[in-house]
SERO-4910 file (N, C-alpha, C, O; in steps of 0.05 Angstrom, whole numbers):
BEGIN
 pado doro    nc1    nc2    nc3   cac1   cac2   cac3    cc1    cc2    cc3    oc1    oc2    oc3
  Unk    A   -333     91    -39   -317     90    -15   -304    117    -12   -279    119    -16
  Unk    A   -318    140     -4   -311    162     -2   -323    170     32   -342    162     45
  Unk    A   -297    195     38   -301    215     57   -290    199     89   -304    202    110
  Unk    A   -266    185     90   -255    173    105   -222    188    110   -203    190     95
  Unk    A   -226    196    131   -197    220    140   -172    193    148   -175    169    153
  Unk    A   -146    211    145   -129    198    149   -128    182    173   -129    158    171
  Unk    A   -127    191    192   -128    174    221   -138    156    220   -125    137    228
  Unk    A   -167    150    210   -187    123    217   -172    103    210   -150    103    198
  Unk    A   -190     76    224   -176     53    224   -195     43    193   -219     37    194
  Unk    A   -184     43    175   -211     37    150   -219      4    148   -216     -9    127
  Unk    A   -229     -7    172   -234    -35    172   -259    -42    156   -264    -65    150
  Unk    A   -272    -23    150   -293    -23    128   -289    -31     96   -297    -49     82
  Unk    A   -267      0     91   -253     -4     69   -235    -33     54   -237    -44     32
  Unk    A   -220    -35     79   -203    -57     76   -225    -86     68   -224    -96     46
  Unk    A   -244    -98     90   -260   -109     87   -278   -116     43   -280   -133     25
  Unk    A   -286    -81     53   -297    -81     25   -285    -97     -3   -291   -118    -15
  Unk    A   -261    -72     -8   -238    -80    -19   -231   -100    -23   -225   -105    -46
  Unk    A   -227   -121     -4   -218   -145      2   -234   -175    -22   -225   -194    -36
  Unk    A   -267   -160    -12   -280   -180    -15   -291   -167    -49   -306   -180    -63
  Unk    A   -280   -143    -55   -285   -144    -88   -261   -160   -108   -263   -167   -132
  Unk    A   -242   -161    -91   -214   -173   -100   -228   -199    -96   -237   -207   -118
  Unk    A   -231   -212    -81   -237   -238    -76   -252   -252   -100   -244   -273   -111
  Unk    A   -281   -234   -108   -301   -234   -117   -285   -250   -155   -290   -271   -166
  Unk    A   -262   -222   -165   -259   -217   -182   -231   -256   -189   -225   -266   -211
  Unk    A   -224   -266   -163   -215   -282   -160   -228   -308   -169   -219   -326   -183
  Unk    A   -251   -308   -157   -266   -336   -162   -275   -328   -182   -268   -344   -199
  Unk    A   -294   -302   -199   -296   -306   -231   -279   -319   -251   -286   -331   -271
  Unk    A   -252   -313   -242   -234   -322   -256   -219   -348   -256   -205   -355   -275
  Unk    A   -223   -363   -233   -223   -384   -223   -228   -409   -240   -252   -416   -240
  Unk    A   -212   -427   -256   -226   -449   -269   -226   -452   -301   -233   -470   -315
  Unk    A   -212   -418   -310   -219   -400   -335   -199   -400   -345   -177   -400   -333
  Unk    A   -202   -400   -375   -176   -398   -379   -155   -369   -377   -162   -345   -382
  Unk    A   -127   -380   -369   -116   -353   -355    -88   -344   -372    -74   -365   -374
  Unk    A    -78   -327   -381    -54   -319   -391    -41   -319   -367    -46   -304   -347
  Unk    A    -18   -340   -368     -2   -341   -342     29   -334   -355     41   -349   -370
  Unk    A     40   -309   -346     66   -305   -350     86   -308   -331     80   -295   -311
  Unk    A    108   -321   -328    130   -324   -319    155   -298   -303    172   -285   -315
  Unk    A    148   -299   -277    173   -274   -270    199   -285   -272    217   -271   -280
  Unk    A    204   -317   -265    221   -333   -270    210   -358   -275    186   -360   -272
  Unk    A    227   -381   -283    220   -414   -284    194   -421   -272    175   -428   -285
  Unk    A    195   -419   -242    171   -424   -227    155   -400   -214    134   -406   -203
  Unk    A    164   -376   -214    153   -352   -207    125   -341   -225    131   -329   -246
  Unk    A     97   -346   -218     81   -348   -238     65   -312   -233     66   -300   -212
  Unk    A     51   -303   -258     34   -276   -256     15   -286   -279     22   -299   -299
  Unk    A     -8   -277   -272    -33   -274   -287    -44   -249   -290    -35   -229   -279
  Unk    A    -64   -248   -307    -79   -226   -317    -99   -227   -292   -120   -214   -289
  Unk    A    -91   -240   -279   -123   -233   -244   -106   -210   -243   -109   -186   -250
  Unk    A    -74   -229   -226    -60   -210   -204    -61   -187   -213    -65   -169   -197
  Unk    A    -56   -180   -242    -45   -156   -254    -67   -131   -247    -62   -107   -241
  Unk    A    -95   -146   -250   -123   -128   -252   -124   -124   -229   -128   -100   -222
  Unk    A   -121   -149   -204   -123   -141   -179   -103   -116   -165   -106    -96   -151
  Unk    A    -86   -127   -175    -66   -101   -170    -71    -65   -174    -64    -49   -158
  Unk    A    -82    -60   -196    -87    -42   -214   -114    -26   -201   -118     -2   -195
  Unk    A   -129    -45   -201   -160    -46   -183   -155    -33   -143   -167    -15   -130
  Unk    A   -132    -52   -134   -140    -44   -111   -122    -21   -105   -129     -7    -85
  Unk    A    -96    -11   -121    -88     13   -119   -106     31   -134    -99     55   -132
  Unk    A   -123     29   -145   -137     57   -151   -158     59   -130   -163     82   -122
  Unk    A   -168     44   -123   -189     43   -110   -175     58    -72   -187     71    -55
  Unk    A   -139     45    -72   -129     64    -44   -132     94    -60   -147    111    -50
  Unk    A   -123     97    -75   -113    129    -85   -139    137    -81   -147    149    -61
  Unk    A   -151    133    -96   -182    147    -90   -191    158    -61   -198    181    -53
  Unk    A   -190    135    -47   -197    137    -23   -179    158     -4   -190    177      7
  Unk    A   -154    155     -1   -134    159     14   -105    172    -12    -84    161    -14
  Unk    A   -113    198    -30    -91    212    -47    -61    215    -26    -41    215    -40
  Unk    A    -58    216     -6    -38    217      1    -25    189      8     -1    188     13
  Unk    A    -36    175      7    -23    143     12     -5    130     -5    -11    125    -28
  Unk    A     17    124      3     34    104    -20     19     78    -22      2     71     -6
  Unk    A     28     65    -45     23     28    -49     40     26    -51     55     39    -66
  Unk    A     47      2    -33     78    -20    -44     60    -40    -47     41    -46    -32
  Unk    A     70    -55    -75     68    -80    -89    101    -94    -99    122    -86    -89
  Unk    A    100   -109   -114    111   -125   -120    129   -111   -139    153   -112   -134
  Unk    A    120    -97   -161    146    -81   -185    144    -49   -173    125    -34   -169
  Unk    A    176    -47   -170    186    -16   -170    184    -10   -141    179     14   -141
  Unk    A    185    -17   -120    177     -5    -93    204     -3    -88    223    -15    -98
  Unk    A    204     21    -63    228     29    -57    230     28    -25    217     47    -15
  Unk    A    240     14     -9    243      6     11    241     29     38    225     32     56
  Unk    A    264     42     30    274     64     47    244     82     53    230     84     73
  Unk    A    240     98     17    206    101     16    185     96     42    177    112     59
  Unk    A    179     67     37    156     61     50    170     51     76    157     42     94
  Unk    A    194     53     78    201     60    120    188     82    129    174     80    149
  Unk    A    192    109    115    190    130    116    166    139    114    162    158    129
  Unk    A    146    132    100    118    138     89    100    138    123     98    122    142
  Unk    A     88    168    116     73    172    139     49    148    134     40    139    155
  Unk    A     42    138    116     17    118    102     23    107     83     18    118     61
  Unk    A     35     78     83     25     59     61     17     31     70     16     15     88
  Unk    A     11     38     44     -5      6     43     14    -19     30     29    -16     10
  Unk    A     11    -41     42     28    -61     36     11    -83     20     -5    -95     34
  Unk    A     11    -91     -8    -11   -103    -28      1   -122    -36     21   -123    -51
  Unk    A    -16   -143    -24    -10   -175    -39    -39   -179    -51    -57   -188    -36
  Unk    A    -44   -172    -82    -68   -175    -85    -78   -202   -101   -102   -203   -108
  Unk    A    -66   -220   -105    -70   -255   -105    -44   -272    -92    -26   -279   -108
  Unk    A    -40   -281    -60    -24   -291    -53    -31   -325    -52    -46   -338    -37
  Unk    A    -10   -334    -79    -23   -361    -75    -19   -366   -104    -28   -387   -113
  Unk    A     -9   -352   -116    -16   -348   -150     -6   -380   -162    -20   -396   -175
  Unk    A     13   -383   -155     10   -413   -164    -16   -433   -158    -29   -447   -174
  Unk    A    -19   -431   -135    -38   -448   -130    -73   -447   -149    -88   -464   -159
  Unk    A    -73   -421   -147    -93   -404   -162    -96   -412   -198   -115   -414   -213
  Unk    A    -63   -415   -202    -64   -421   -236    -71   -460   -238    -80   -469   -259
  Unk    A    -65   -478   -213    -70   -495   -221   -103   -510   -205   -108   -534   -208
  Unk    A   -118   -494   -189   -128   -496   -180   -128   -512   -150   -144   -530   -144
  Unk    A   -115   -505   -138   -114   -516   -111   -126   -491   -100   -131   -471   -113
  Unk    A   -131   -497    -72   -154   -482    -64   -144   -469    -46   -157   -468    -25
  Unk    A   -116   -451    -45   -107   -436    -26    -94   -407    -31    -70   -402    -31
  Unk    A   -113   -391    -34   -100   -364    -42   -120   -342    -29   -141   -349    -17
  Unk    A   -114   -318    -31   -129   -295    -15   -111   -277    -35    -94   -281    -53
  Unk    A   -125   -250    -18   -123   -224    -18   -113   -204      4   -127   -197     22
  Unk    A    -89   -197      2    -74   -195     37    -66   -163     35    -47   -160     19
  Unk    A    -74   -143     45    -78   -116     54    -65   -108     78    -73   -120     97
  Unk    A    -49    -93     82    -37    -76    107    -36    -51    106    -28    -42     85
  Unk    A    -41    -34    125    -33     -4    128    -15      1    152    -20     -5    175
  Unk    A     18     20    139     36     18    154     34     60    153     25     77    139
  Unk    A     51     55    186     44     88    191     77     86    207     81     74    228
  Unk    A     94    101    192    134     99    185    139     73    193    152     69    213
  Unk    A    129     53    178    140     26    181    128     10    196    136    -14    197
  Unk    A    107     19    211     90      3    236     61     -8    223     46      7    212
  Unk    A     58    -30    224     31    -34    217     13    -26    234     21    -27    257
  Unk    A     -6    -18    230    -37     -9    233    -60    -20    239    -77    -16    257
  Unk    A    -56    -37    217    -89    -47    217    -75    -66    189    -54    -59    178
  Unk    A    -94    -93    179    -90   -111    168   -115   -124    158   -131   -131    176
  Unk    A   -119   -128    137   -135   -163    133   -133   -170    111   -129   -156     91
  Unk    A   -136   -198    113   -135   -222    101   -162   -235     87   -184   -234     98
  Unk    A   -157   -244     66   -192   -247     58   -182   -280     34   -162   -285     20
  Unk    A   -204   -292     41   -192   -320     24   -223   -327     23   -238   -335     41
  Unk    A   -225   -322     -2   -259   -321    -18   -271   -342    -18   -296   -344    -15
  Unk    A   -254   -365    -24   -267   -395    -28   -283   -399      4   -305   -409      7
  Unk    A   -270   -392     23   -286   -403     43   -295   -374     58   -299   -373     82
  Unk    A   -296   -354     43   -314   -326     49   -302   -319     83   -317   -304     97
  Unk    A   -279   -328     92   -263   -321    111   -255   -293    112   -249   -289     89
  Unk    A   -251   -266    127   -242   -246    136   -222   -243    154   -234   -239    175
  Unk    A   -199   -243    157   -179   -237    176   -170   -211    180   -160   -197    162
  Unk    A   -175   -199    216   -171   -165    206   -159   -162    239   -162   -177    258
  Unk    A   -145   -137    237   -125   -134    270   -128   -105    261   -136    -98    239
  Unk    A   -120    -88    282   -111    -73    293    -94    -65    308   -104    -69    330
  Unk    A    -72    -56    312    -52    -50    323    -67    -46    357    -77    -24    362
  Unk    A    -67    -62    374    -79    -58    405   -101    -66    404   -115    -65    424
  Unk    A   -111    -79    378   -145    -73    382   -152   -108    377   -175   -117    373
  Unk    A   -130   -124    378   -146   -163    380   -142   -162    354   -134   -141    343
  Unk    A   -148   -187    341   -156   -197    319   -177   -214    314   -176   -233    330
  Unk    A   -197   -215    297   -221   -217    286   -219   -242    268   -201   -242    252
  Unk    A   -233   -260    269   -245   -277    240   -273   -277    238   -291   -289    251
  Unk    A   -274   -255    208   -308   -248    205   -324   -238    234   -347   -243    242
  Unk    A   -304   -222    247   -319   -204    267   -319   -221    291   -326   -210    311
  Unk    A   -313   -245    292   -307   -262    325   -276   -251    326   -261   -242    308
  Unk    A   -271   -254    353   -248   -245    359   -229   -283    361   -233   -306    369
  Unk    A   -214   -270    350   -190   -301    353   -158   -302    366   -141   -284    366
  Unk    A   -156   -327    376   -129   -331    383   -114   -349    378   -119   -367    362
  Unk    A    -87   -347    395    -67   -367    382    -75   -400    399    -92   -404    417
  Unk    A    -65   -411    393    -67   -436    401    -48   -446    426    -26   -434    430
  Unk    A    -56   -467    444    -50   -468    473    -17   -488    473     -2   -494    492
  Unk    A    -14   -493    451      5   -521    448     29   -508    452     37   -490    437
  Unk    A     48   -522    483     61   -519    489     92   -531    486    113   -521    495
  Unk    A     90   -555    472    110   -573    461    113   -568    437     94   -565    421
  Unk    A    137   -566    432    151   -566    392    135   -601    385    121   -604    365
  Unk    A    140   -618    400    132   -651    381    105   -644    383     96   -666    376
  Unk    A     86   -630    388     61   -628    389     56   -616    372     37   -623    358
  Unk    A     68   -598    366     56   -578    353     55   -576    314     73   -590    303
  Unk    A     40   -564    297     30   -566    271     47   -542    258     32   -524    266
  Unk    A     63   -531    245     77   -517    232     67   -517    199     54   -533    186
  Unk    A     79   -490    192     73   -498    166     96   -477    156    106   -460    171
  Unk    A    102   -479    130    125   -461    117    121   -458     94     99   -464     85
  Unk    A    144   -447     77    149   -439     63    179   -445     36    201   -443     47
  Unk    A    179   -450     13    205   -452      2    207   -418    -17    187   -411    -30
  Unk    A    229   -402    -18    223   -387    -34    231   -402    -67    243   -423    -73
  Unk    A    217   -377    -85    217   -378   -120    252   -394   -126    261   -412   -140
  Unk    A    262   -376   -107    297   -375   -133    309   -403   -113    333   -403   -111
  Unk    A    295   -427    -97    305   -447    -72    327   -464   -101    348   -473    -93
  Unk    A    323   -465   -123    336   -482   -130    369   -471   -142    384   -485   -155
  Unk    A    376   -446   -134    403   -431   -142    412   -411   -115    425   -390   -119
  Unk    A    403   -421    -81    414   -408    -69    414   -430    -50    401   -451    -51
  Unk    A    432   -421    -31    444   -442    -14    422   -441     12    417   -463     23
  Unk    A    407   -415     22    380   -415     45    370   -425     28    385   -420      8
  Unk    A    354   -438     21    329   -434      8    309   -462     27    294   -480     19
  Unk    A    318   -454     52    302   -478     80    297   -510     72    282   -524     86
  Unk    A    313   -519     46    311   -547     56    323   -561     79    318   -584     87
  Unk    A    340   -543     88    357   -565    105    345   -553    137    356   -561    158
  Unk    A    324   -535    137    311   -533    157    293   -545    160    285   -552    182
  Unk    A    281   -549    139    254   -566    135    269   -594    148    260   -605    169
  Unk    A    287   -602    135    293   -639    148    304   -634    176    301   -654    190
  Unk    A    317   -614    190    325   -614    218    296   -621    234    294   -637    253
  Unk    A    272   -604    221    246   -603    244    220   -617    238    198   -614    250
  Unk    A    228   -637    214    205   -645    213    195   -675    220    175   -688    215
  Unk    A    217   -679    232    224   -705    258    224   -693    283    232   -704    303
  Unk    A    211   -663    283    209   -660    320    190   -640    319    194   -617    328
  Unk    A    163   -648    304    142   -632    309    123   -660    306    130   -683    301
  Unk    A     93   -647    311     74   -676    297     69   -668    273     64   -689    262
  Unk    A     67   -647    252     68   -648    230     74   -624    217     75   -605    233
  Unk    A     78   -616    193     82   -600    181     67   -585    156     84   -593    140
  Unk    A     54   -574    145     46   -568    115     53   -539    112     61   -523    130
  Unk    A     48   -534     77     68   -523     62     36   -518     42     29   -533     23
  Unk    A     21   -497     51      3   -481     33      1   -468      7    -17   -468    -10
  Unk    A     33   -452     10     35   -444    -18     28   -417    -17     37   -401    -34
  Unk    A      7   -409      7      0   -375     14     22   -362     45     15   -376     64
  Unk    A     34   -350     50     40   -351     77     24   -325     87     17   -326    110
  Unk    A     17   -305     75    -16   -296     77    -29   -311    101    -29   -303    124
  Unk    A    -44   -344     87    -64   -353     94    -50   -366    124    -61   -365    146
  Unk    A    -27   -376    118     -9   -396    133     -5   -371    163     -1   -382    185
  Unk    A     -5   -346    164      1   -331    179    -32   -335    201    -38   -342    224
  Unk    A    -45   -325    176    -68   -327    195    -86   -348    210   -106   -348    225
  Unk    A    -63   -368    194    -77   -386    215    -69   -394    241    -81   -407    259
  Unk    A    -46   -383    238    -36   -388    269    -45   -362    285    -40   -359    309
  Unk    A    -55   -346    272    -72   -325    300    -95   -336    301   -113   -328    315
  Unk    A    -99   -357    284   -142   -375    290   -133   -397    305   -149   -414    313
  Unk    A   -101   -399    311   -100   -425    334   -110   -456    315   -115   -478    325
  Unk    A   -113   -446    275   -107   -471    268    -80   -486    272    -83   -510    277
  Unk    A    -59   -479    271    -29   -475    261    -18   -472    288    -37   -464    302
  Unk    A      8   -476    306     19   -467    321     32   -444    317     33   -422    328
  Unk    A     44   -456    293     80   -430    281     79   -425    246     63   -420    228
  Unk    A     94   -427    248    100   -410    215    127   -411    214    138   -403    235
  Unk    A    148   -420    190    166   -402    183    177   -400    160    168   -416    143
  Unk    A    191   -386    153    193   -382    127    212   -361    119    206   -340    129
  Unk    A    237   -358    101    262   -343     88    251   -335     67    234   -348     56
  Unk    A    260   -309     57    261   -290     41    225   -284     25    215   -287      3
  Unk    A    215   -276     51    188   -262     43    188   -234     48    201   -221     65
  Unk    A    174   -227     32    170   -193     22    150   -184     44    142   -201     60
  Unk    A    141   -158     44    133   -147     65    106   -148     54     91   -154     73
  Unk    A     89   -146     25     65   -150     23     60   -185     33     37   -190     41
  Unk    A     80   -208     32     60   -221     45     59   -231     73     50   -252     82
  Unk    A     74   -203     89     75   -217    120     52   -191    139     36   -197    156
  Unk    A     57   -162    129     55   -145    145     24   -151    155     17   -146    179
  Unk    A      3   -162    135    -22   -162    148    -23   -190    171    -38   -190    191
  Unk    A     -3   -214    165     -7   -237    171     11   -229    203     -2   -236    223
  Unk    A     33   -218    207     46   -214    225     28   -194    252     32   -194    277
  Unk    A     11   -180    241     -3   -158    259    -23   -185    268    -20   -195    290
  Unk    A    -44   -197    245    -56   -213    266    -41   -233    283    -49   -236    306
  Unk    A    -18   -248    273    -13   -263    300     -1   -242    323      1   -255    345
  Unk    A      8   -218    327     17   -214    345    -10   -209    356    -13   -221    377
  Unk    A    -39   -188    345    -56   -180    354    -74   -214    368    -85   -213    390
  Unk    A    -75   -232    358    -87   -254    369    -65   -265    397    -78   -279    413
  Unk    A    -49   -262    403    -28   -266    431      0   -274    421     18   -272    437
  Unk    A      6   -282    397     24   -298    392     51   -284    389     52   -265    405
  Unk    A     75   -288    372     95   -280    376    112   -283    350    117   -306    343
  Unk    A    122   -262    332    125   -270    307    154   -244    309    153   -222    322
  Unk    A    173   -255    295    205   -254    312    215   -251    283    199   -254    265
  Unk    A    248   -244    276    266   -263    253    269   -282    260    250   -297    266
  Unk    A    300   -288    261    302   -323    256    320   -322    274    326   -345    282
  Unk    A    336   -300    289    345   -298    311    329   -286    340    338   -281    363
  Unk    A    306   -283    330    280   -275    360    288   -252    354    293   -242    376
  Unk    A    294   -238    339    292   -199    327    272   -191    336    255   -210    338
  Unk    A    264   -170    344    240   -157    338    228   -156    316    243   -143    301
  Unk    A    204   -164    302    192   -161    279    183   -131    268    169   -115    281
  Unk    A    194   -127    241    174   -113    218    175   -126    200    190   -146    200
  Unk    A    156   -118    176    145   -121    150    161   -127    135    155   -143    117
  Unk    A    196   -113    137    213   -114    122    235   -130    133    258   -124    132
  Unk    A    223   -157    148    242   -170    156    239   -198    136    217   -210    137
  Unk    A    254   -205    123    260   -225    105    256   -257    110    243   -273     96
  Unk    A    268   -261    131    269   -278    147    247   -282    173    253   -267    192
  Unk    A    226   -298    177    211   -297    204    203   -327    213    201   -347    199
  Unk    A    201   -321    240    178   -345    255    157   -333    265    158   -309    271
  Unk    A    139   -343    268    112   -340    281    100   -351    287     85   -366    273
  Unk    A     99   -350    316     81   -384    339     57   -368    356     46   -347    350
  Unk    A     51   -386    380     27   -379    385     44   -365    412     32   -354    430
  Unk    A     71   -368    410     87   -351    441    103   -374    447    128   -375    446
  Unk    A     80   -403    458     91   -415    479    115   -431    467    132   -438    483
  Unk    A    119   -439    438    138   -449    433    160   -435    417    177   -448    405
  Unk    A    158   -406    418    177   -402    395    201   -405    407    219   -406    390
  Unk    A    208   -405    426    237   -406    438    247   -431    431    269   -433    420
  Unk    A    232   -454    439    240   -475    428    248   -484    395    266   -499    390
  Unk    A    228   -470    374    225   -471    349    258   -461    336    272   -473    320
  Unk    A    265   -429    354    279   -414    345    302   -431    355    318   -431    336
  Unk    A    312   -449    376    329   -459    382    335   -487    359    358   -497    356
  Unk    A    319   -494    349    324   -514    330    329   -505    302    349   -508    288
  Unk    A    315   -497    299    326   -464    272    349   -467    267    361   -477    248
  Unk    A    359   -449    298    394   -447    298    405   -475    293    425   -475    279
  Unk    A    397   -505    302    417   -523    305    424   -528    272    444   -539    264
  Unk    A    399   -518    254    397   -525    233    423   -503    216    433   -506    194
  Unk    A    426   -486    231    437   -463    198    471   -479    199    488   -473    182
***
């Protein structure tokens, strides 16, 4: 993967990349795994570690002037500032992954001073591709996709998120979870918000929401729902980046409504 200039949109690369991470995912899949602890329930394996390791050498190579933000040591301000980085969630799902449930991917972004770029999403078990461009639509495996038509909060299919540390902080969205889940038709809780993002730009999903996520696992998921029509906000209808902690993300027609129940909840 050589001789690609800074400007291009590397939907090839990303793609490629994606699907050697993926690859290196299901080998490992089923096997036995050294699973170490960031906290109690916060899990890391020897995939994530390789995947990690693997898909930053494989940017450096490609792109020497590019930063990686991952998970240990990143510096915020940094990658505001960075004419090019890349934002790397390279097994999102890791729990799910260590006990085998079937919901994890490989989630890629390129940000140019804080703006995403271009994005995808790759979730190997079902050989799925999720990829946007900043102006340019969003893609599943090369069809173009959108958000979904559902115009009612009781209609509509949500899915979220609890973060790692929910059991020693006072957010940690249980008490949002019970305000809305008597005024939607249903709810689920994937375990990737990666996957959970993209599905509401495939118009599986209406919305999304979810407290204290990191920027590797929204920046690729947030470009496709905006690039598919949808509308992905904080928790007060902010304008969205990567480094917003706090988000919703619908298909447009309901987030006003979503975001108003939100509030009844805090």
């Amino acid at each position: 993967m050589t001789g690609m200039v800074d400007h291009a949109v590397p939907k090839d690369f990303v793609l490629t990349l994606c699907k050697e991470a993926g690859q290196v995912m299901l080998d490992g899949l089923g096997g036995s795994l050294e699973v170490m602890r960031k906290a109690e329930v916060d899990l890391v394996t020897e995939v994530d570690l390789a995947l990690e390791r693997m898909i930053a050498e494989a940017i450096h190579d490609e792109f020497p002037e590019h930063s990686v933000v991952g998970e240990e040591g990143w510096d915020e301000e940094e990658a505001r500032e960075a004419d090019h980085a890349w934002f790397v969630d390279p097994l999102d799902g890791t729990t799910n992954y260590v006990h085998g449930y079937p919901m994890f991917c490989v989630s890629l972004a390129l940000t140019h001073r804080g703006e995403v770029s271009a994005g995808g999403t790759y979730d190997p078990l079902r050989d799925e591709f999720f990829y946007a461009e900043n102006g340019e639509g969003a893609t599943l495996n090369g069809e173009r996709i959108a958000v979904s038509s559902t115009d009612r909060l009781i209609s509509s299919l949500l899915s979220t998120g609890f973060p790692y540390q929910r059991a020693t902080i006072p957010d940690n969205n249980v008490a949002l979870f019970s305000k809305l889940v008597t005024r939607i038709q249903g709810v689920r809780r994937s375990g990737s918000v990666a996957l959970d993002l993209a599905y509401v730009a495939a118009g599986r999903l209406d919305g999304h929401w979810e407290l204290h996520v990191k920027p590797w696992d929204t920046a690729a998921g947030g470009l496709l729902v905006k690039e598919a029509g949808g509308r992905i906000s904080g928790m007060r209808g902010e304008p969205w980046s990567p480094f917003e902690s706090h988000i919703v993300a619908t298909n447009r027609a309901i987030h006003d409504e979503l975001l108003a129940v939100l509030r009844q909840a805090k």
